[in-house]
ROVOVO-444688 format. One record per residue (C-alpha): residue number from 1; x, z, y. Coordinates in nm, 3 decimals. Each point is the difference from the previous one (the first is absolute). Layout:
BEGIN
<NUM, <X, Z, Y>>
...
This chain:
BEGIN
<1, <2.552, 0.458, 2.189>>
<2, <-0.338, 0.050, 0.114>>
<3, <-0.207, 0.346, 0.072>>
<4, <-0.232, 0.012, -0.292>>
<5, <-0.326, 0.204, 0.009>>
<6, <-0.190, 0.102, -0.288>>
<7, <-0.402, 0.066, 0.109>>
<8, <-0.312, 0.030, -0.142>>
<9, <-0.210, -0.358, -0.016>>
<10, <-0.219, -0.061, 0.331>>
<11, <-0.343, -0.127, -0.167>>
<12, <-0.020, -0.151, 0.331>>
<13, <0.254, -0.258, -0.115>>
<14, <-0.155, -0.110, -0.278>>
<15, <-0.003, -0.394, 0.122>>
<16, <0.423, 0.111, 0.060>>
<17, <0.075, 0.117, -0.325>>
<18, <-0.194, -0.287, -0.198>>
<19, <0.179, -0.230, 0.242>>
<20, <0.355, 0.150, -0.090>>
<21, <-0.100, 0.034, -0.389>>
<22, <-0.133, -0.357, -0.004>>
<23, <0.303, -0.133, 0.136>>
<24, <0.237, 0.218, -0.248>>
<25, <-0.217, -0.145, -0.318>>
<26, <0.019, -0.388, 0.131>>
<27, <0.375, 0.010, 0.067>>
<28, <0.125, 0.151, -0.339>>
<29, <-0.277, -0.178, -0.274>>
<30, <-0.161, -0.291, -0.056>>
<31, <-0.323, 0.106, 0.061>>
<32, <-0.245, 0.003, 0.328>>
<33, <-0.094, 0.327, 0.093>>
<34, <-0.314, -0.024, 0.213>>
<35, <-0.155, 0.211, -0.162>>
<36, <0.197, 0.280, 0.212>>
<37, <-0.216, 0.001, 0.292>>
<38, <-0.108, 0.281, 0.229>>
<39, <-0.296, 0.093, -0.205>>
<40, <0.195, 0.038, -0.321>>
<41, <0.198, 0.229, 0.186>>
<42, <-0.274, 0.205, 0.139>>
<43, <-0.194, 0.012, -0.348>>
<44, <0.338, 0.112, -0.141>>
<45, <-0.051, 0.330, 0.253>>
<46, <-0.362, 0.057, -0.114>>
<47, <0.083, -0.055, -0.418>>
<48, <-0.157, 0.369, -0.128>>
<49, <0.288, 0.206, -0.127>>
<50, <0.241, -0.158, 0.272>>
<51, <0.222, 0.236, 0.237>>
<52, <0.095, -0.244, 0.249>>
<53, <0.181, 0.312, 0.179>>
<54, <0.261, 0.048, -0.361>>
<55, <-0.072, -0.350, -0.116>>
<56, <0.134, -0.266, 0.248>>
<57, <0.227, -0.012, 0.279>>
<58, <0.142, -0.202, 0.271>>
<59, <0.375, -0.042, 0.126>>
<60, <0.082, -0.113, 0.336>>
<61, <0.368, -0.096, 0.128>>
<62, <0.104, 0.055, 0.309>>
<63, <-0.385, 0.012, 0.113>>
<64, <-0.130, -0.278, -0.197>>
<65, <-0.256, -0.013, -0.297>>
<66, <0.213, -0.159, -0.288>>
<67, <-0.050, 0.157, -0.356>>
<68, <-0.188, 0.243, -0.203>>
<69, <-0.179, 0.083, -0.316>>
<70, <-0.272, 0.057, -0.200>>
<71, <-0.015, 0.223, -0.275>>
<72, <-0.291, -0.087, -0.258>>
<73, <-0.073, 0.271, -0.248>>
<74, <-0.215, 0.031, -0.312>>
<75, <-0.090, 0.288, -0.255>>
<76, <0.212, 0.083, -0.230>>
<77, <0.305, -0.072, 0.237>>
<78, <0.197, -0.162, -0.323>>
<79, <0.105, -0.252, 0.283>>
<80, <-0.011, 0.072, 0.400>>
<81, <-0.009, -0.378, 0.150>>
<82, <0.170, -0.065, 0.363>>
<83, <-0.062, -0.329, 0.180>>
<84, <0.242, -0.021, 0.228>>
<85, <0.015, -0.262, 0.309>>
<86, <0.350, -0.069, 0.220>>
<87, <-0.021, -0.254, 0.331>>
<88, <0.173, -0.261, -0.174>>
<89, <0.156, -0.124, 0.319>>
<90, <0.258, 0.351, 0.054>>
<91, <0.351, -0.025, -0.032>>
<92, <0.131, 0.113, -0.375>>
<93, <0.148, 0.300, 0.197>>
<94, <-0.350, 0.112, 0.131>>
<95, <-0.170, -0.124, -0.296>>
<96, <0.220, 0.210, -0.234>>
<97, <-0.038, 0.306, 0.223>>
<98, <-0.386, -0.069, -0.014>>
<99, <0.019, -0.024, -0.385>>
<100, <0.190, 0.294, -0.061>>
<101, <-0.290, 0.204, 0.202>>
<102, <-0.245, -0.131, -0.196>>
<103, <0.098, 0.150, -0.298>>
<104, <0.075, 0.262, 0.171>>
<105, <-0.359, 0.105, 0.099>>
<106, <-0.143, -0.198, -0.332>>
<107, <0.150, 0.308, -0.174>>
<108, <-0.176, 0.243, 0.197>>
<109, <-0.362, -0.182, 0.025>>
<110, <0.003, -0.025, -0.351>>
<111, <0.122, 0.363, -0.104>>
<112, <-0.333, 0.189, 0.042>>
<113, <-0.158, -0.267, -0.288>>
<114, <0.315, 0.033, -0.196>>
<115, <-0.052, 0.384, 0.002>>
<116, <-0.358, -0.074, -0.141>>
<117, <0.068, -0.160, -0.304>>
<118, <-0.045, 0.166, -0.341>>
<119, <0.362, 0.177, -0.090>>
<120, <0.059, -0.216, -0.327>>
<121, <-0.029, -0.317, 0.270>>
<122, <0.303, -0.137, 0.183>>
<123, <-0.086, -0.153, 0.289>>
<124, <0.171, -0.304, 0.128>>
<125, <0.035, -0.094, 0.395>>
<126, <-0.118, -0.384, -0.031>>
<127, <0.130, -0.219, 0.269>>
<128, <-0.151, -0.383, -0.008>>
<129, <0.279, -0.258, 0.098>>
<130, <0.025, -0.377, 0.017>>
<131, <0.272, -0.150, -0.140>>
<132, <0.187, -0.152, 0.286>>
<133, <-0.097, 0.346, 0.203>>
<134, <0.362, 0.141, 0.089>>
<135, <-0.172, 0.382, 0.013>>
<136, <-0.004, -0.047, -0.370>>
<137, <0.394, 0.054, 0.018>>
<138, <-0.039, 0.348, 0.214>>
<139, <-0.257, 0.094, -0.252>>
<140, <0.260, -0.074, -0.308>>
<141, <0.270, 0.142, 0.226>>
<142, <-0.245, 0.346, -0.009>>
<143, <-0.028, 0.028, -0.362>>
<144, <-0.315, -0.241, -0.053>>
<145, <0.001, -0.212, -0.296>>
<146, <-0.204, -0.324, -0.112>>
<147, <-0.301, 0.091, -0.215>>
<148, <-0.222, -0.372, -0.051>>
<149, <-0.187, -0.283, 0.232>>
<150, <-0.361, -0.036, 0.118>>
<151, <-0.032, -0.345, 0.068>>
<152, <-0.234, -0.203, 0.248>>
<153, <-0.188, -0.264, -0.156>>
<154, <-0.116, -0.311, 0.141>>
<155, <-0.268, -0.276, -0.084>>
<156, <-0.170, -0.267, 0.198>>
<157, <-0.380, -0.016, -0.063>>
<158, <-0.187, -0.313, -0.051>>
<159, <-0.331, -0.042, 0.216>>
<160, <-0.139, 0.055, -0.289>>
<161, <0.111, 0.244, -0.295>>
<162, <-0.166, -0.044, -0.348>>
<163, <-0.272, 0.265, -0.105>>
<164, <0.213, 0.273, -0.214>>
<165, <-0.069, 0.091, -0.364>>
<166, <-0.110, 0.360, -0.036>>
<167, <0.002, 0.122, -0.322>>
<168, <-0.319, 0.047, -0.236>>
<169, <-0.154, 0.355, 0.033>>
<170, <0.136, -0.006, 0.390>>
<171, <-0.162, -0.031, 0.312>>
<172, <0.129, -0.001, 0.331>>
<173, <-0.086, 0.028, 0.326>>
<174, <0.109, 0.027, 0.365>>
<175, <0.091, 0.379, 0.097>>
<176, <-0.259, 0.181, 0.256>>
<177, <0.166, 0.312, 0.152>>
<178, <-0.174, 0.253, 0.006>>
<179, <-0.177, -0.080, -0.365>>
<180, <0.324, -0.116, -0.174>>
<181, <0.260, 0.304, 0.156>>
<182, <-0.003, 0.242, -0.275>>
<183, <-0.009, -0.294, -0.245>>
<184, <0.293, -0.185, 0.117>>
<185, <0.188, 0.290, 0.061>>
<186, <-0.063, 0.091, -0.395>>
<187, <0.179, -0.364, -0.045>>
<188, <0.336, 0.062, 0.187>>
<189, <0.068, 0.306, -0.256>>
<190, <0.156, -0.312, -0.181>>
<191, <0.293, 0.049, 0.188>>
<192, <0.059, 0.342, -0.106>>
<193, <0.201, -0.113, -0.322>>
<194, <0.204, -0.238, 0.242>>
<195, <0.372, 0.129, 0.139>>
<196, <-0.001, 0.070, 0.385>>
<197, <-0.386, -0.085, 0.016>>
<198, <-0.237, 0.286, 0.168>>
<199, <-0.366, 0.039, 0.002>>
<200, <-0.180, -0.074, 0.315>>
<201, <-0.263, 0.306, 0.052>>
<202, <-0.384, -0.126, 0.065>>
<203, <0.000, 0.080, 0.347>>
<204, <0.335, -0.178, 0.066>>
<205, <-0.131, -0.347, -0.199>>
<206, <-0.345, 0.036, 0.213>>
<207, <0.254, -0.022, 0.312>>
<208, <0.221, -0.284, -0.201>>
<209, <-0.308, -0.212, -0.040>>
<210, <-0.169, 0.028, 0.350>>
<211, <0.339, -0.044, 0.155>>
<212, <0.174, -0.247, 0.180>>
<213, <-0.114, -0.365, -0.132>>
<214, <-0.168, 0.166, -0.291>>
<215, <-0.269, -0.244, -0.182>>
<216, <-0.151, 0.178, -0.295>>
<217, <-0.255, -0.256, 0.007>>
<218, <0.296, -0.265, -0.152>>
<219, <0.119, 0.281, -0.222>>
<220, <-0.133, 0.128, -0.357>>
<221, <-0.079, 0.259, -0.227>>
<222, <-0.106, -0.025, -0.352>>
<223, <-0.177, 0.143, -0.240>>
<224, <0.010, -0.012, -0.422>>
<225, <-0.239, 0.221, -0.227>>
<226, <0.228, 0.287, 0.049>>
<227, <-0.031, 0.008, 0.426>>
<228, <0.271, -0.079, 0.237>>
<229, <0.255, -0.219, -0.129>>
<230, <0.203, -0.205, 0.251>>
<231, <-0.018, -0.047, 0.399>>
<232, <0.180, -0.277, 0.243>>
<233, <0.026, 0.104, 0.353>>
<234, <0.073, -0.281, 0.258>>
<235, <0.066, -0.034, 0.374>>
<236, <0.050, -0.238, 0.245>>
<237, <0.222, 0.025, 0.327>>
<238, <0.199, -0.262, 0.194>>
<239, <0.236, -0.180, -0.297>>
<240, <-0.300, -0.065, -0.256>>
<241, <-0.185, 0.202, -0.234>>
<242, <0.136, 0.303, -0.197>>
<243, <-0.056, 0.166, -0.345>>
<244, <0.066, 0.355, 0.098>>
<245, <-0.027, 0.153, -0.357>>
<246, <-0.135, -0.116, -0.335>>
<247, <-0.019, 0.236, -0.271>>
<248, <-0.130, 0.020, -0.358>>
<249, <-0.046, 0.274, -0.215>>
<250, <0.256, 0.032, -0.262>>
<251, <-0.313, 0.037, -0.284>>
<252, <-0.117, -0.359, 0.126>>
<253, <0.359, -0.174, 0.041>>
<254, <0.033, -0.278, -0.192>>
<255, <-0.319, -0.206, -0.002>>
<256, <0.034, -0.219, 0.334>>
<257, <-0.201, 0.253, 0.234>>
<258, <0.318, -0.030, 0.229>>
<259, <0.052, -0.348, -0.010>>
<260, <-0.392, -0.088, 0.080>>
<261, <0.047, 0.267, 0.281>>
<262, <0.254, -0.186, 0.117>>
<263, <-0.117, -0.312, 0.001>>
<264, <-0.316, 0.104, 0.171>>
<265, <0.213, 0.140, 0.275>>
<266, <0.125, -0.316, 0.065>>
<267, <-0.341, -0.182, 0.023>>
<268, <-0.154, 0.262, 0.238>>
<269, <0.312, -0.012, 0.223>>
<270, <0.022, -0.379, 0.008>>
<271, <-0.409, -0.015, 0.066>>
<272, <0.096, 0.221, 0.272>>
<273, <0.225, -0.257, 0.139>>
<274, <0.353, 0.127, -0.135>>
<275, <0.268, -0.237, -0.076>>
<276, <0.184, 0.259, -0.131>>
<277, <0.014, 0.296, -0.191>>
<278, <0.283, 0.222, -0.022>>
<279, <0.016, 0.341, -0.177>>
<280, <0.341, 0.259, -0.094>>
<281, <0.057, 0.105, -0.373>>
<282, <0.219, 0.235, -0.190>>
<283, <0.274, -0.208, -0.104>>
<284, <0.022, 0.218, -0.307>>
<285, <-0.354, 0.055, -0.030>>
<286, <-0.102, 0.111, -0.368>>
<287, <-0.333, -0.132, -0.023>>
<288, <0.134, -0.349, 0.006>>
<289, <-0.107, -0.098, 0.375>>
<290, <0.275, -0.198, 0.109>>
<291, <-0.059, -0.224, -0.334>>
<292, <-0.384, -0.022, 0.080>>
<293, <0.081, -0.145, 0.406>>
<294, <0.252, -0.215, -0.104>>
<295, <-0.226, -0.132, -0.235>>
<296, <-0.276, -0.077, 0.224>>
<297, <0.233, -0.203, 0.217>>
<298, <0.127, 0.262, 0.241>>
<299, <0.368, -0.006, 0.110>>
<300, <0.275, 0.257, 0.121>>
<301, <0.001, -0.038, 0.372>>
<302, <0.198, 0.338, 0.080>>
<303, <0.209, 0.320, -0.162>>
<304, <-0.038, 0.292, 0.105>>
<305, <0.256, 0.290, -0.171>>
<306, <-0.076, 0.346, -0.024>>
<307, <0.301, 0.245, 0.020>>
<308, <-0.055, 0.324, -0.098>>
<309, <0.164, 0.371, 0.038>>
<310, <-0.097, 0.365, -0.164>>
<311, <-0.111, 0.213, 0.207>>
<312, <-0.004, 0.372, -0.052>>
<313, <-0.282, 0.168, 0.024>>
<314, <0.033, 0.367, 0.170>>
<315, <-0.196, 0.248, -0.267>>
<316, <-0.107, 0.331, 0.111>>
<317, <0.252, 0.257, -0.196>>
<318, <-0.188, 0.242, -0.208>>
<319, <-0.196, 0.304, 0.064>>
<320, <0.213, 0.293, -0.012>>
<321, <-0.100, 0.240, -0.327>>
């Protein structure tokens, strides 16, 4: 067995670890993973609230870069996620003893945002595992149990996608930044009824939608009599065109806004020269999402499971009398 060392990421191997993460994600799922380049990596650093110092962390055996994570969290800490990322081509002796230090250091990275949720809150240590993974057996071995899916969804575009339906009293329109920021940002509060779904702060969507193969220009915002209703966010990187988010607010659920969101998506994406669009949903989503992409043609291309953990949170004891 190996010398293992447990360090602090080197943001001057940024083009290493998307390298090493890429590779993990293409040899367990089904899925390309191009979108883990260098300059995902290096936006992932510069994300406002990140700690890159607490928040992700490298492994090297015997000398030599080959795992780490990245801890990814979100007011109110109901859920702490870890991506983790193992070179695929170790021995299971090395990879176990890899594994086993992840979690390890996962538990203390995500402490300090455990210890900030409210006291009637448990928070849960979230670890996101393909299927076929084999760290997904050292996670069950430390207590970690299944919790639900998020799927990747797949569709092939057409050169050219028919002209959505938007529903009457509904206008829409492609998202400008700097106008659109507090608006769209009013929009994602529709995950804030959804399990394991956290809020995105202004400043931290501003740096989601001038990141790495951002196009607001193909995404959308709309607008009813009431303001705000419903936003689509898309990329593109390397493997096709992406729908990053696409949320409606639960007043205006119901009456197609989604759907003609959606559908627009795909026609800007595919104008853009897309072939395909792929986006990840809540396999348990209670809005009805997964019902809504399946139903505009889209198909499950990957799983990926989320185990989960409790994780204490250390309170303060009380003031002395």
């Amino acid at each position: 067995m190996g010398r293992l060392t447990v360090r602090a990421p080197d943001r001057a191997e940024a083009a290493a670890t998307a390298d090493l993460a890429r590779r993990h994600a293409e040899h367990w799922s089904d899925s390309p993973a191009g979108w883990l380049s260098e300059e995902f990596v290096q936006s992932a650093y510069d994300m406002p609230g990140a700690d890159p110092a607490n928040d992700f962390c490298s492994l090297d055996l015997d000398g030599r870069f080959v795992g780490g994570y990245a801890v990814l969290p979100q007011p109110p800490y109901s859920e702490i996620n870890v991506y983790t990322f193992i070179d695929p081509d170790l021995s299971q002796e090395d990879a176990r003893l890899v594994g086993e230090a992840l979690i390890l250091g996962a538990q203390r990275s995500a402490q300090p945002y455990a210890d900030r949720a409210e006291a009637s809150m448990q928070p849960q240590l979230a670890f996101a595992i393909w299927p076929s993974d084999p760290f997904k057996a050292l996670a069950r071995d430390a207590g970690f149990g299944y919790v639900r899916s998020n799927f990747v969804m797949r569709r092939a575009l057409a050169d050219t996608e028919p002209v959505a339906s938007i529903p009457d009293g509904v206008t829409l329109r492609p998202i400008d930044v700097d106008a659109d920021a507090a608006d769209v940002t009013r929009v994602m509060t529709a995950f804030e009824d959804h399990h394991g779904d956290q809020v995105f702060s202004e400043e931290q969507l501003r740096h989601f939608m001038t990141g790495v193969g951002a196009r607001p220009d193909l995404s959308g915002i709309a607008f009813d009599e009431q303001g705000p209703v419903a936003a689509v966010l898309c990329s593109v990187g390397p493997d096709g065109g992406h729908i990053d988010i696409l949320a409606t607010l639960r007043r205006a659920r119901g009456r197609g806004i989604a759907t003609g969101l959606l559908h627009t998506a795909f026609r800007s994406l595919a104008e853009a020269g897309c072939s395909i669009v792929r986006l990840n949903v809540d396999a348990e989503n209670t809005t009805g999402a997964l019902g809504i992409y399946e139903g505009a043609g889209m198909a499950r291309e990957s799983e990926l499971e989320y185990w989960m953990r409790p994780i204490s949170a250390r309170r303060s004891p009380p003031a002395g009398p």
